[in-house]
C-alpha positions as CSV (number, residue, x, y, z in Angstrom):
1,X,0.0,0.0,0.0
2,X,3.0,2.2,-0.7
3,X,1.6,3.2,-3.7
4,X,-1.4,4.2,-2.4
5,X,-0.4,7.1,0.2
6,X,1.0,8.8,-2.2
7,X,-2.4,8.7,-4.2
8,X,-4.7,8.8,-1.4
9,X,-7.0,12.5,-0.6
10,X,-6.6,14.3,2.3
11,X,-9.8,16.0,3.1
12,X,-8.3,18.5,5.5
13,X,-5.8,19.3,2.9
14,X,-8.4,20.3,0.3
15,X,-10.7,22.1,2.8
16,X,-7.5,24.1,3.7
17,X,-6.4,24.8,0.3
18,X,-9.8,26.0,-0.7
19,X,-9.9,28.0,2.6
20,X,-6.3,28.8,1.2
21,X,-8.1,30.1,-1.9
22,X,-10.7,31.7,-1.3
23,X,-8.6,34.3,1.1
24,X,-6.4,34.5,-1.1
25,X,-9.4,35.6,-3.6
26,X,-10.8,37.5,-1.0
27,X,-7.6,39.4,-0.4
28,X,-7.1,39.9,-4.1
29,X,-10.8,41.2,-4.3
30,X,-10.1,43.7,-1.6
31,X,-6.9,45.2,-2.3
32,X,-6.0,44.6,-5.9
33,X,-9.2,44.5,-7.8
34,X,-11.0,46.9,-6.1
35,X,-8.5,49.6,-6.4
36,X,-7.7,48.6,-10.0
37,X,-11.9,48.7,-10.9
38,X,-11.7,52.4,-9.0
39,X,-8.9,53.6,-11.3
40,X,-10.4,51.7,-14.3
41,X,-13.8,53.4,-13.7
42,X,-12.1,56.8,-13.2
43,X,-10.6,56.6,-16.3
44,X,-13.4,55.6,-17.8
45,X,-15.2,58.4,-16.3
46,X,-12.4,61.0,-17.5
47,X,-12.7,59.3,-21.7
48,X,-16.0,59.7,-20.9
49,X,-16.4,63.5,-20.1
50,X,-13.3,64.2,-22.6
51,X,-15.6,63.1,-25.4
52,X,-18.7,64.6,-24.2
53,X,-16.8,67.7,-23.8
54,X,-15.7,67.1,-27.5
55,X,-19.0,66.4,-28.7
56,X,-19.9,69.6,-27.0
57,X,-16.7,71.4,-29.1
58,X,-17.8,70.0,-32.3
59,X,-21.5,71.0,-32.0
60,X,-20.7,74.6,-31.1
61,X,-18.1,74.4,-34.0
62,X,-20.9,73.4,-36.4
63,X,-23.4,75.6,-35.0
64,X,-20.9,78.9,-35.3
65,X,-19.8,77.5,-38.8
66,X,-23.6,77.7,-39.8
67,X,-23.7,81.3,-38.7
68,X,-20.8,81.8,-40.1
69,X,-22.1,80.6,-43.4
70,X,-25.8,82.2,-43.0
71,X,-23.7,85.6,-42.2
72,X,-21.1,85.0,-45.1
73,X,-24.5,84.1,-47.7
74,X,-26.2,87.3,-45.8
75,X,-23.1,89.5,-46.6
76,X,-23.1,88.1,-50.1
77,X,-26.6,89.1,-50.7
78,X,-25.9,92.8,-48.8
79,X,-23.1,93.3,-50.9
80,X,-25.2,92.7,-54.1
81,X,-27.6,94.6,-52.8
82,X,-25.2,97.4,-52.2
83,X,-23.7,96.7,-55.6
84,X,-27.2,97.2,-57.2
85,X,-28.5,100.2,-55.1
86,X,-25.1,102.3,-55.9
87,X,-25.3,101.7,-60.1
88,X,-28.5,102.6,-59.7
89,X,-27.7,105.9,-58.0
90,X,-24.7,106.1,-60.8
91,X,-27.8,105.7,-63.1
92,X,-30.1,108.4,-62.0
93,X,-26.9,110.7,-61.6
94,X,-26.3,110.2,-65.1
95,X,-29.9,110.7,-66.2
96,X,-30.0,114.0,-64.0
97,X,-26.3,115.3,-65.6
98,X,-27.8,114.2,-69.2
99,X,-30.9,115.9,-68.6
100,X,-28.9,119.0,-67.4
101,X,-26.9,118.9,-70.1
102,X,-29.3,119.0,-72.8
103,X,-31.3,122.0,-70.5
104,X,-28.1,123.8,-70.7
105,X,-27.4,123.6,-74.6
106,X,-30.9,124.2,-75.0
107,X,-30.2,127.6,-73.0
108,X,-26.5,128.0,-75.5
109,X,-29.1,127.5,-78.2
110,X,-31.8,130.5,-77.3
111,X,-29.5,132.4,-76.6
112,X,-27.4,131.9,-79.5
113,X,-30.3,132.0,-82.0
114,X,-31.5,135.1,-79.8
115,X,-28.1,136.6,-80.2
116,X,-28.7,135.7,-84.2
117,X,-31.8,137.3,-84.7
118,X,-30.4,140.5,-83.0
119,X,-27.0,140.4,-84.9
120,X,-29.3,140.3,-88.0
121,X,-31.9,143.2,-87.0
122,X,-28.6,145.1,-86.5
123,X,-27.1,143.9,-89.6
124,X,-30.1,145.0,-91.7
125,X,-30.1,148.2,-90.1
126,X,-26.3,148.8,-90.3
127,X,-27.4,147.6,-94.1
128,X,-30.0,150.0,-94.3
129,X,-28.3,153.3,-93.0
130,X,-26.1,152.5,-95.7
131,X,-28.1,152.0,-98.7
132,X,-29.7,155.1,-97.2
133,X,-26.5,157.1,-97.6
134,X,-25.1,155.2,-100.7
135,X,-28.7,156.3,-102.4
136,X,-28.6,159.4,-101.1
137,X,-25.0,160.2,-102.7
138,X,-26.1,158.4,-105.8
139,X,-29.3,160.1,-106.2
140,X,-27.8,163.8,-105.6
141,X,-25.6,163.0,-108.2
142,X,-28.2,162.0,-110.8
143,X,-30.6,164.7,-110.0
144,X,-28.1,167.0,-109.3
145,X,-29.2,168.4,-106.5
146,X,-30.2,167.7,-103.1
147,X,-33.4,165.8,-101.7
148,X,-34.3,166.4,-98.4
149,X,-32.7,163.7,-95.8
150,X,-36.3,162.5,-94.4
151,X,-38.1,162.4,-97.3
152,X,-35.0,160.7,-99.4
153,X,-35.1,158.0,-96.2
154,X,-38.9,157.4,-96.9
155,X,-38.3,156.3,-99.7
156,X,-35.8,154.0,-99.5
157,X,-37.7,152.3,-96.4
158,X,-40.4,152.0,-98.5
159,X,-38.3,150.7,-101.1
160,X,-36.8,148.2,-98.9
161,X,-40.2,146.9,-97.5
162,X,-41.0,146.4,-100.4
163,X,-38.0,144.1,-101.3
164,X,-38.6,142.0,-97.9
165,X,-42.5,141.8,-98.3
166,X,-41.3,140.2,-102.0
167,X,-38.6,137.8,-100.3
């Protein structure tokens, strides 16, 4: 029965190496798991709030990116409208100088046709005084004597009056 004492079970041995065990698991539990699960879960914790604070980041980035792009599409739309409003101003400027313009050379013009028409009454009359005296020297010659001034004028005014009602 040699053989067997080495092969034999020892209750007390197996209830003490259990007991063995499971304070040895308990002991484990206690001071090596727990602490580790503490720093685990903190850490866990920290990821955590480090991507809800990125989340957080990323949604106010989008949301001031979206302003950004309704302000930049807003601007765009101002700046057309600005764009618009000021070649229209450039247009009615333009219409007002034109229209001033033509009141002006319509002014040069009256007063230029104005300026015409008097040149020409004093041109005929300049004319006249001196067909008056031209006659007058021709006709004292040729009758040899002399006509009296206003009655020799008479007749040439007539004379001319004649010429223009004819014209």
């Amino acid at each position: 029965m040699n053989n067997l004492d080495i092969i034999s079970i020892n209750i007390w041995q197996i209830i003490i190496s259990l007991a063995n065990l499971v304070i040895l698991f308990l002991m484990f539990k206690k001071f090596l798991f727990a602490p580790v699960k503490k720093i685990v879960a903190k850490r866990q914790a920290e990821v955590s709030a480090l991507y809800d604070e990125a989340a957080k980041t990323n949604d106010e980035a989008n949301s001031l990116k979206s302003s950004w792009e309704d302000r930049m599409k807003t601007a765009d739309e101002d700046a057309d409208k600005i764009i618009k409003e000021a070649v229209e101003k450039a247009d009615r400027r333009s219409e007002v100088m034109l229209y001033e313009s033509r009141e002006k050379a319509e002014t040069i013009i009256r007063k230029a046709k104005a300026e015409a028409e008097r040149d020409k009454a004093d041109a005929q009359e300049y004319i006249k005084k001196e067909i008056i005296d031209v006659s007058a020297a021709m006709s004292s010659q040729v009758l040899g004597r002399e006509i009296n001034m206003e009655d020799h004028r008479n007749l040439i005014d007539s004379f001319i009056d004649n010429l223009e009602d004819n014209a």
